[in-house]
C-alpha positions in Angstrom: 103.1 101.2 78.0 104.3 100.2 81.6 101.4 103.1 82.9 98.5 101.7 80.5 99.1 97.6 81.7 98.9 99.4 85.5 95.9 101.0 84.6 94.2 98.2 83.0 95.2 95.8 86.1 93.6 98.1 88.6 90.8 98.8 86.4 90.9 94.8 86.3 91.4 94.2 90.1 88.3 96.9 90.9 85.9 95.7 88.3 86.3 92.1 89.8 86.0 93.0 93.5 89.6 92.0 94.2 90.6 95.2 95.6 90.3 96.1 98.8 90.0 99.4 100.9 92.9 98.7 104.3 91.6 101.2 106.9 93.8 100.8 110.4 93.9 103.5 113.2 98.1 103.3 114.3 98.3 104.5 118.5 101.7 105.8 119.4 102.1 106.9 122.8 105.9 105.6 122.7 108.6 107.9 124.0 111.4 106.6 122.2 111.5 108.4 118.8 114.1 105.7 116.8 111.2 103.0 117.3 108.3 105.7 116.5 110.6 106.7 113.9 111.1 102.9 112.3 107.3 102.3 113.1 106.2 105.2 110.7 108.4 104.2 107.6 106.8 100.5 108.4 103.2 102.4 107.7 104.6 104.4 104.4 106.0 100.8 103.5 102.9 98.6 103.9 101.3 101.6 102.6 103.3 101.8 99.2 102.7 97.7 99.2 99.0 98.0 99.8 98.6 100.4 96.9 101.1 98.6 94.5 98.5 95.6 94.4 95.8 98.0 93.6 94.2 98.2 97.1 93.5 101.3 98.8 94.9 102.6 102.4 92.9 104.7 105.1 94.9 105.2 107.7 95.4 107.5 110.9 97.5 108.0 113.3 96.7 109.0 117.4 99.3 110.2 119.4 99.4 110.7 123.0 101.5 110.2 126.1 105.3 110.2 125.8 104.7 110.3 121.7 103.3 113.6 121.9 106.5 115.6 121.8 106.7 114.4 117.8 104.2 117.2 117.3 106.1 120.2 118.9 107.3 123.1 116.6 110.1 123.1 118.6 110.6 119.8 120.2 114.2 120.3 121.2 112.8 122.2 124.2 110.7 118.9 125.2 113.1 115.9 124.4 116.7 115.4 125.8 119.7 115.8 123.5 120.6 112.4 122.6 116.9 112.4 120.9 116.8 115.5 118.8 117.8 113.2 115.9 115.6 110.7 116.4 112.6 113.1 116.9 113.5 115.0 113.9 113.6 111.7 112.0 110.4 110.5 113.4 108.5 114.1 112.6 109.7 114.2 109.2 108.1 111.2 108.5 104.9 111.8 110.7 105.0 114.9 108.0 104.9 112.5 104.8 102.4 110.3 106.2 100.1 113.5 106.0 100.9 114.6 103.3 99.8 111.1 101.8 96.7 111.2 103.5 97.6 109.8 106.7 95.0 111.9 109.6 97.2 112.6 112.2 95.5 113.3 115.8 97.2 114.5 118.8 95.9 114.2 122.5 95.4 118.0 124.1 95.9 116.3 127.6 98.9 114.8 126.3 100.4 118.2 125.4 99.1 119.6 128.7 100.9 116.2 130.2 104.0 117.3 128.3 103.7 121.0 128.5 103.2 121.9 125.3 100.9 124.8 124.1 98.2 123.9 121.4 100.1 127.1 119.5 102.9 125.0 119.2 101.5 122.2 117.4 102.6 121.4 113.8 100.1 122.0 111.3 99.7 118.6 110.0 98.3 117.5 113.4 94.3 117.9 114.2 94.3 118.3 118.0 91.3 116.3 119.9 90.5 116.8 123.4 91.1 113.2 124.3 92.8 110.7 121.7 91.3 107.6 123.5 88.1 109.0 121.9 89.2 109.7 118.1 91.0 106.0 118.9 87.5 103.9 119.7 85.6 106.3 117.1 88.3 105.2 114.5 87.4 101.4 115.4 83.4 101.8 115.7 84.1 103.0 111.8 85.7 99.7 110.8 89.5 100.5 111.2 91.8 98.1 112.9 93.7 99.7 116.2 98.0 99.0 115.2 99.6 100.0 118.5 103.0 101.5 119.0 104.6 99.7 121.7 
């Protein structure tokens, strides 16, 4: 019953133009994976909000600079000790972003920057030869730019 009085609210909600489509382009280029880390389970969060009241999320993700290590196979060769956790954290969750839809785009002269091989890449990250431009294209197409800081 729970299920059908959902359904009917969002059928509700759409029908009457009350429910929205969120798009938002999110730039990391932090280094410090415990804040990336907190930022990303912020996005799931407002995500899971966003979709609770019926609207709908398109969101991405750019990552460059000192963030870029998040996308290693093996990022414990490119972050010191004290942040394996952290990155490991912050990757898992980069992980269930995709696999709720998130796009997640990675910098190749970040990885360059950070000396890590485009074979080395996870597979939920699309690479792009320069994230500043997947970053203004993501704008010119309506999303708002959320900045990791």
């Amino acid at each position: 019953m729970m299920i059908f009085r959902s359904f009917v609210l969002l059928l509700l909600l759409v029908s009457t133009g009350l429910a929205r489509e969120y798009k938002a382009v999110f730039d990391c280029a932090s280094g410090d994976m415990g804040y990336v880390a907190s930022r990303m389970f912020l996005v799931e969060r407002t995500m899971d909000m966003m979709n609770e009241a019926g609207d709908s999320t398109k969101f991405a993700i750019t990552i460059h600079g000192g963030c870029a290590p998040i996308v290693a196979k093996e990022y414990d060769e490119f972050v010191k000790e004290s942040e394996l956790e952290s990155t490991k954290l912050a990757q898992d969750q980069l992980k269930k972003l995709k696999s709720l839809g998130v796009d997640v785009v990675v910098c190749a002269m970040s990885l360059n920057a950070n000396t890590i091989d485009e074979s080395e890449v996870i597979k939920e990250a699309s690479i792009s030869k320069n994230s500043f431009i997947e970053t203004i294209a993501y704008q010119n197409d309506g999303y708002a730019l959320m900045v990791f800081e």
